[in-house]
C-alpha positions in Angstrom: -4.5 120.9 53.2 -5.3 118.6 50.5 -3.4 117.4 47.6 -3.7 115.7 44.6 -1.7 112.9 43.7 -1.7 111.7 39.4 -0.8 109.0 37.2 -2.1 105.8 40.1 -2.7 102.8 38.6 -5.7 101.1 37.2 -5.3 98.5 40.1 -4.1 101.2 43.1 -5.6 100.1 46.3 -3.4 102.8 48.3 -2.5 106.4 47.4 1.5 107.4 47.4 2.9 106.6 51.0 2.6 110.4 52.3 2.5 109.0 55.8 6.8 107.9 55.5 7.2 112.4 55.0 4.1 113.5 56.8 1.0 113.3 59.1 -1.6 112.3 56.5 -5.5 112.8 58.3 -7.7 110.9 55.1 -6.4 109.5 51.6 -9.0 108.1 48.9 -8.5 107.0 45.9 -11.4 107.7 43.1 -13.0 104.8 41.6 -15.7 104.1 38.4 -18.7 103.9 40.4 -19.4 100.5 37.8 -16.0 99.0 37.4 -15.1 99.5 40.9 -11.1 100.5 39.5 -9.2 103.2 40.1 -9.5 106.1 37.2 -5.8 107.0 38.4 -6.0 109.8 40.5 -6.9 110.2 44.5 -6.7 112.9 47.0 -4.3 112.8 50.2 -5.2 115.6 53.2 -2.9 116.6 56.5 -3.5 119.2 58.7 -1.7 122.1 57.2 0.6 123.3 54.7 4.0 122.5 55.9 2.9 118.9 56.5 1.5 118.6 52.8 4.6 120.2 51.5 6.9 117.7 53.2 4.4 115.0 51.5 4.8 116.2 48.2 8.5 116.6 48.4 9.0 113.3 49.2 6.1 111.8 47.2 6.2 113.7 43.6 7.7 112.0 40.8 8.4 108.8 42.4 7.1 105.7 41.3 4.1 103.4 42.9 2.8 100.2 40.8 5.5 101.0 37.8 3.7 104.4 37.0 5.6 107.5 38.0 3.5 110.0 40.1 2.8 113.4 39.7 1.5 114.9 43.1 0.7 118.3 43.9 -1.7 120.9 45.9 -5.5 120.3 45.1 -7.0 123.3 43.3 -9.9 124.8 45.1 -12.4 126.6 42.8 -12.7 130.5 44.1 -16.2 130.3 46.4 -16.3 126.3 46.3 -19.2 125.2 48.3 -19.4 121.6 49.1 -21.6 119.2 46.9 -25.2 119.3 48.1 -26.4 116.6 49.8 -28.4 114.3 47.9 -31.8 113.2 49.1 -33.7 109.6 48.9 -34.2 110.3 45.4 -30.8 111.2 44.4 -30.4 114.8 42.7 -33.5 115.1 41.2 -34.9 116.3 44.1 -38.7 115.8 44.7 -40.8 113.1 42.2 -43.6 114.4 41.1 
């Protein structure tokens, strides 16, 4: 199960402690791909629901680096595939 956690700050090098309310199995925090900083969001996963929903009990609303948090389930799009994979050339496939 994944979840979503809001409202990290510019500087976050961890995502909210899930791991004091639940077993958490990956946590990243996305980052500007130039800047290298946090854009103030990341994703937290366990292995089922009724670990995540002890993580977001615990975890929402609290506060981490003076900015309160705002943590709940990851929305999946209906029929989400994953992203393809990108070749040597990046997404534009084939140079021609």
């Amino acid at each position: 199960m994944r979840a979503h956690a809001d409202g990290l700050s510019l500087s976050a090098s961890r995502c909210p402690d899930f791991g004091k309310y639940c077993t958490v199995t990956k946590s990243t925090i996305v980052r500007d791909q130039l800047t290298g900083e946090s854009k103030g969001y990341g994703f937290i996963e366990t292995p089922n629901m009724d670990e995540a929903s002890k993580g977001l009990t615990g975890v929402h609303l609290t506060v981490l680096d003076g900015k309160v948090l705002s943590v709940e389930y990851a929305k999946v799009p209906d029929g989400a595939q994953p992203p393809p994979t990108r070749g040597p050339l990046g997404a534009g496939g084939v140079r021609q």
